[in-house]
C-alpha positions in Angstrom: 20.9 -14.3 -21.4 24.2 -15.7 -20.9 26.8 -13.1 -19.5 30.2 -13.1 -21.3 33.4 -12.4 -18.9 36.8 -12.5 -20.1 38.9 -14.1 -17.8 41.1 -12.1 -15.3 43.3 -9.8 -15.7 41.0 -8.7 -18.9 38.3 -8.4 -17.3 38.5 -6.9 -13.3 35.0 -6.3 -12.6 36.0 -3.8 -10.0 36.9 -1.2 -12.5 32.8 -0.6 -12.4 32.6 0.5 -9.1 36.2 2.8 -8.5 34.3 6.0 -8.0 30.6 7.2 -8.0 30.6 8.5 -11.6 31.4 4.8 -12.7 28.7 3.6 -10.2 26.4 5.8 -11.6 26.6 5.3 -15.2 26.7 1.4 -14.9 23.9 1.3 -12.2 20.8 -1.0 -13.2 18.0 0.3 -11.2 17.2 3.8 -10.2 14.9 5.2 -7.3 12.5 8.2 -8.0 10.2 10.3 -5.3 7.4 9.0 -8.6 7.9 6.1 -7.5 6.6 6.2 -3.8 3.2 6.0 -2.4 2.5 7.5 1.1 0.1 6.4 3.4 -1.6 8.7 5.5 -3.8 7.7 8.4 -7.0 10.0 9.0 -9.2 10.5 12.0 -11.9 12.7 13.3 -11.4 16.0 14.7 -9.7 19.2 14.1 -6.2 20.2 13.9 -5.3 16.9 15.4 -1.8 15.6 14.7 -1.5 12.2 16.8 1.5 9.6 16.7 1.1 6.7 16.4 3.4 5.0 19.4 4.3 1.2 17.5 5.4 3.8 14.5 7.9 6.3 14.7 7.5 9.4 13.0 3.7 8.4 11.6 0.7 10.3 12.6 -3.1 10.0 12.6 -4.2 13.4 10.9 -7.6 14.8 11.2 -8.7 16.0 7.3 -6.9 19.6 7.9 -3.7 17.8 8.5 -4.1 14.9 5.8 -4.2 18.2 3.3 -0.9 19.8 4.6 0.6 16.9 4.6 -0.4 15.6 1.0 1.1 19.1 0.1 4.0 18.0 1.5 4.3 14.7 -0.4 3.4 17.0 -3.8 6.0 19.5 -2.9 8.5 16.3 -2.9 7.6 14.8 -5.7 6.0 12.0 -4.0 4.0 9.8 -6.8 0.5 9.4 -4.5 -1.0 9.7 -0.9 -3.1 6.4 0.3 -6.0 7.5 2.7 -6.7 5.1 5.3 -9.3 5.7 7.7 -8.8 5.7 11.9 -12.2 4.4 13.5 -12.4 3.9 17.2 -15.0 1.0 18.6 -17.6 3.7 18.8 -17.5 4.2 15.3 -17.5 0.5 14.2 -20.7 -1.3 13.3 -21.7 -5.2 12.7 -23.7 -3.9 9.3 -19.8 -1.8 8.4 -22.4 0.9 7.0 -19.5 3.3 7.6 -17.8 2.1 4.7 -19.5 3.9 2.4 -20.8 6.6 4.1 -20.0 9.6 1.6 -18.9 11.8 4.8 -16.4 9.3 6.3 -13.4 10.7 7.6 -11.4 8.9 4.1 -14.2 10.5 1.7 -13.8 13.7 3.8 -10.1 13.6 3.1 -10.3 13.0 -0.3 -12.7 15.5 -1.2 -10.3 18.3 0.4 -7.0 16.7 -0.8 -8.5 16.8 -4.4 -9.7 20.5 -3.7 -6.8 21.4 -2.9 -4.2 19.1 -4.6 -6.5 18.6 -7.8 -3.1 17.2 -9.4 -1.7 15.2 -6.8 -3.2 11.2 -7.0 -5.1 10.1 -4.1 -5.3 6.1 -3.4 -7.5 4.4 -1.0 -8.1 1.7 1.0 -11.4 -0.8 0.1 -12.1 -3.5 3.2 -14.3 -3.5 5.8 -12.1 -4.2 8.4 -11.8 -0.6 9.8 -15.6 0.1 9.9 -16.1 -3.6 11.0 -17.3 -4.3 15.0 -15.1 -7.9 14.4 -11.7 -6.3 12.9 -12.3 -8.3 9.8 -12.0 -7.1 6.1 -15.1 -9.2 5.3 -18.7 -9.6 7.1 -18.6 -12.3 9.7 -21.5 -14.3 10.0 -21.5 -17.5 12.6 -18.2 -17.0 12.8 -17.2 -17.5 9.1 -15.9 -14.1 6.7 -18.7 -14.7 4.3 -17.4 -13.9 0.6 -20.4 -12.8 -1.8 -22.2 -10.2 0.8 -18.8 -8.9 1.3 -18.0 -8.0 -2.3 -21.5 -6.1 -2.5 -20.6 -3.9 0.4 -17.1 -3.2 -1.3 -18.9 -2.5 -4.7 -20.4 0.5 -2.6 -17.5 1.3 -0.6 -15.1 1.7 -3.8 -18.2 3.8 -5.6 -18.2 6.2 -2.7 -14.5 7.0 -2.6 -14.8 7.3 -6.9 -17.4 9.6 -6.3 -15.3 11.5 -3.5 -12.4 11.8 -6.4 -10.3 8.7 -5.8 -7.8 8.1 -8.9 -6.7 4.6 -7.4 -9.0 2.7 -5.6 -7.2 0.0 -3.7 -9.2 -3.5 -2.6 -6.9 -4.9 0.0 -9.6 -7.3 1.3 -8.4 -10.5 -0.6 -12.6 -11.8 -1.3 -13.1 -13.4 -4.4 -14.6 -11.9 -7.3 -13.9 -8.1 -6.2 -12.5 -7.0 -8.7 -14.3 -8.0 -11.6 -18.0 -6.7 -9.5 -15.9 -3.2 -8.8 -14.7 -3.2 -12.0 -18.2 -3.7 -13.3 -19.8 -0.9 -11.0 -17.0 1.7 -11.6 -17.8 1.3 -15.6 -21.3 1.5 -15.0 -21.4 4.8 -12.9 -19.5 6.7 -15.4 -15.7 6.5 -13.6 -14.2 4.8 -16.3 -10.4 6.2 -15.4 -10.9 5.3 -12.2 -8.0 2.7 -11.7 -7.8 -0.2 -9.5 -4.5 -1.4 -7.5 -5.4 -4.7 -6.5 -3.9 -6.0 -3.4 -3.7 -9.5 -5.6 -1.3 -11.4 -3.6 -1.8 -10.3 0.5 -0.3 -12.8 3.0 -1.8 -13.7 6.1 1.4 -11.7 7.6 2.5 -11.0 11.0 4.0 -8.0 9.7 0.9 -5.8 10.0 0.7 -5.4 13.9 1.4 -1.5 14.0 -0.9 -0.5 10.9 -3.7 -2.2 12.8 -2.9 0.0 15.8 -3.1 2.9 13.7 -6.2 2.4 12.0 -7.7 1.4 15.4 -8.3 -2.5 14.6 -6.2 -4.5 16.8 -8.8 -4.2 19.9 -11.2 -5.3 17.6 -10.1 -7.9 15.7 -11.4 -11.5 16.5 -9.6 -14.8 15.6 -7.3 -14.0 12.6 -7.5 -13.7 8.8 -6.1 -16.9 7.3 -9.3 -17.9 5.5 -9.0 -15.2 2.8 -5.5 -13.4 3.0 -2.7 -16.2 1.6 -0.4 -18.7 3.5 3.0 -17.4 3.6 4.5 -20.8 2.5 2.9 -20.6 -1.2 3.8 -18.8 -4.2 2.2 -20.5 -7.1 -1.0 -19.8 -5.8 -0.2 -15.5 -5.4 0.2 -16.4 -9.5 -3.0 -17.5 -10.1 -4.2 -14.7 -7.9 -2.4 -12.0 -10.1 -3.5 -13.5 -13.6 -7.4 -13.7 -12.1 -7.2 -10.0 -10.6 -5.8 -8.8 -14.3 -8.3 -10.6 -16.1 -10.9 -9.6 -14.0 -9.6 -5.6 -14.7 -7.4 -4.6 -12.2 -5.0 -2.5 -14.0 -2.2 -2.7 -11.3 -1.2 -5.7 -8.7 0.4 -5.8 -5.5 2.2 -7.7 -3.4 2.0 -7.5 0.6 4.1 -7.5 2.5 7.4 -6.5 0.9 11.0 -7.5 1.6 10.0 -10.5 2.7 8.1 -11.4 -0.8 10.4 -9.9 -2.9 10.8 -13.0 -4.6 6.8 -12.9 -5.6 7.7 -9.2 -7.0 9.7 -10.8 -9.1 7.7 -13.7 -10.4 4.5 -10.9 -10.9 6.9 -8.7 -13.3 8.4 -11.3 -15.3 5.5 -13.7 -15.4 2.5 -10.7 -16.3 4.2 -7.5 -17.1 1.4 -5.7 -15.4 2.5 -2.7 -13.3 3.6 -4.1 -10.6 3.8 -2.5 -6.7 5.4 -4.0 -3.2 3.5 -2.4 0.2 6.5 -2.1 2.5 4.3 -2.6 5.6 4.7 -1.3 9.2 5.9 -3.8 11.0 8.9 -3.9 8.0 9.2 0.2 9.1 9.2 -0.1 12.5 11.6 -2.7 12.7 13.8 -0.5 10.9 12.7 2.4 13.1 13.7 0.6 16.1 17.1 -0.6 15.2 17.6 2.8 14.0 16.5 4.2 17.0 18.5 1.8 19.2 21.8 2.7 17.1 22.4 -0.6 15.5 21.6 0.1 12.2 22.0 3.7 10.0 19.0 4.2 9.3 19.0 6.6 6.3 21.5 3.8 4.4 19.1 0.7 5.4 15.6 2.6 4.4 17.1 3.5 1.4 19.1 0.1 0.6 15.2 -1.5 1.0 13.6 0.6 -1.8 16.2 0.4 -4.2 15.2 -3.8 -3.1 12.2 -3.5 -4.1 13.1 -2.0 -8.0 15.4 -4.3 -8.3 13.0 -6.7 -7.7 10.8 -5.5 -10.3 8.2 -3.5 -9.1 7.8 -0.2 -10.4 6.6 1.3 -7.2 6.4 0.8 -3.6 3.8 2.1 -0.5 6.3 3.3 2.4 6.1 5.4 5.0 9.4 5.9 4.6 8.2 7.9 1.8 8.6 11.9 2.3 11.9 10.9 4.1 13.4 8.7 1.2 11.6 11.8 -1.0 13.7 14.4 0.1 17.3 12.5 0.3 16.4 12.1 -3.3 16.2 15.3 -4.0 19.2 15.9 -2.4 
């Protein structure tokens, strides 16, 4: 589409933006609470509410907690919760058997937040990297993240959190073939409306430091994950990621991290059409925190000046913790 402008003084393109009424009626994109998905970190224990230091504001919540605050998130309007599981080094195994353990603390949350929430749409995280003695998202064997054994232990990971009640099941572990095997298991055990969220184009970021401190993974992480998550200098590639995950029956993408991708959003929704989400990741929040913090930023304008980013980028939702926060100056 070529744009049309009459030539000044016919056209002064400021008369769109003299007061907030104009603004409002002539604005392109729009931010919803529906469009925000929050994740919530979960750990053992009872009435346990622990930050989480490299994240201000952000918790680890034993189930009890996870419910209140999913009621939280439902009483703002907030679109989903995404469980992800805290596992000390005690908990973490080379065989990752934990995964798919139906009474892990994520299937535990889910069960309750369902029970209690039956309305409210409950995402969650499939890797083994959180369960895994090596940090890793995939089985490490002589020192290589072995693809094909993997995918079988994320078939029975993502069939243990559909059977806890998941709506969304998330694969953020970046193996080949994942999501046509979980896809394929999913049918076959009867959760047909199950949906999947594929983390299709993940980057090999440095952006994820402080979610790995808060799901417990940094001290055990080994080496790094470049040989499956994606090289931040290629884009094409995330493509040919996105069209195999959609073929393959993932009925959502997304693209990790965020504001620093944005122009991969952007590609994803104009090249597939798919429903299309950005996961603004933690080290992008506590960046943001910090500044904030350190009064060199305002914070409120900045946090909200990123999501409306991310819309205009094309995605129709975004994972933030920013999200009960953003949720409520929305409502006003």
């Amino acid at each position: 589409m070529t744009p049309i402008v009459a030539p000044f003084p016919a056209a002064r393109l400021r008369r769109a933006r003299q007061s907030p009424a104009i603004r409002a009626l002539v604005r392109e994109n729009a931010l919803s609470a529906g469009d925000l998905i929050w994740p919530l970190f979960v750990r053992a224990g009872e009435g346990v509410e622990e930050p989480v230091p490299s994240m201000p504001g952000v918790m680890r919540r034993s189930v009890d907690r996870i419910v209140e605050a999913a009621r939280q998130a439902a009483d703002l309007g907030v679109g989903a919760i995404c469980i992800f599981p805290y596992t000390g080094l005690e908990e973490r195994t080379e065989d990752c058997a934990g995964a798919w353990d139906p009474d892990n603390h994520a299937n535990r949350a889910i069960r309750a937040v369902k029970a209690a929430l039956p309305d409210l749409a409950v995402m969650t995280d499939v890797a083994l990297d959180t369960y895994n003695i090596n940090g890793h998202d995939g089985f490490v064997v002589d020192g290589q993240i072995v693809n094909d054994e993997t995918v079988e232990a994320l078939v029975r990971m993502a069939l243990a959190q559909a059977e806890a009640g998941a709506d969304i099941i998330g694969p953020s572990d970046m193996m080949d073939g994942r999501i046509g095997a979980i896809r394929s298991a999913l049918e076959g055990a009867g959760h047909r409306n199950v949906m999947i969220l594929s983390y299709a184009a993940k980057y090999a970021s440095a952006f994820y430091g402080p979610f790995r401190d808060a799901v417990g993974a940094s001290a055990a992480l080994t080496g790094d994950k470049k040989t499956y998550q994606m090289d931040p200098a290629n884009a094409d590639e995330a493509m040919r990621l996105i069209a195999r995950d959609l073929a393959e029956g993932a009925d959502m993408v997304m693209v990790k991290p965020g504001m620093p991708y944005l122009d991969i959003c952007r590609r994803a929704k104009d090249t597939f059409g798919a429903p299309t989400f950005a996961y603004q990741v933690s080290g992008e929040y506590a960046m943001t925190k910090a500044a904030a913090q350190a009064g060199w930023i305002d914070g409120e304008r900045v946090m909200m000046e990123s999501l409306i980013g991310f819309k205009r980028a094309g995605c129709d939702g975004v994972l933030t913790y920013f999200a009960p926060e953003a949720a409520r100056l929305l409502g006003g």
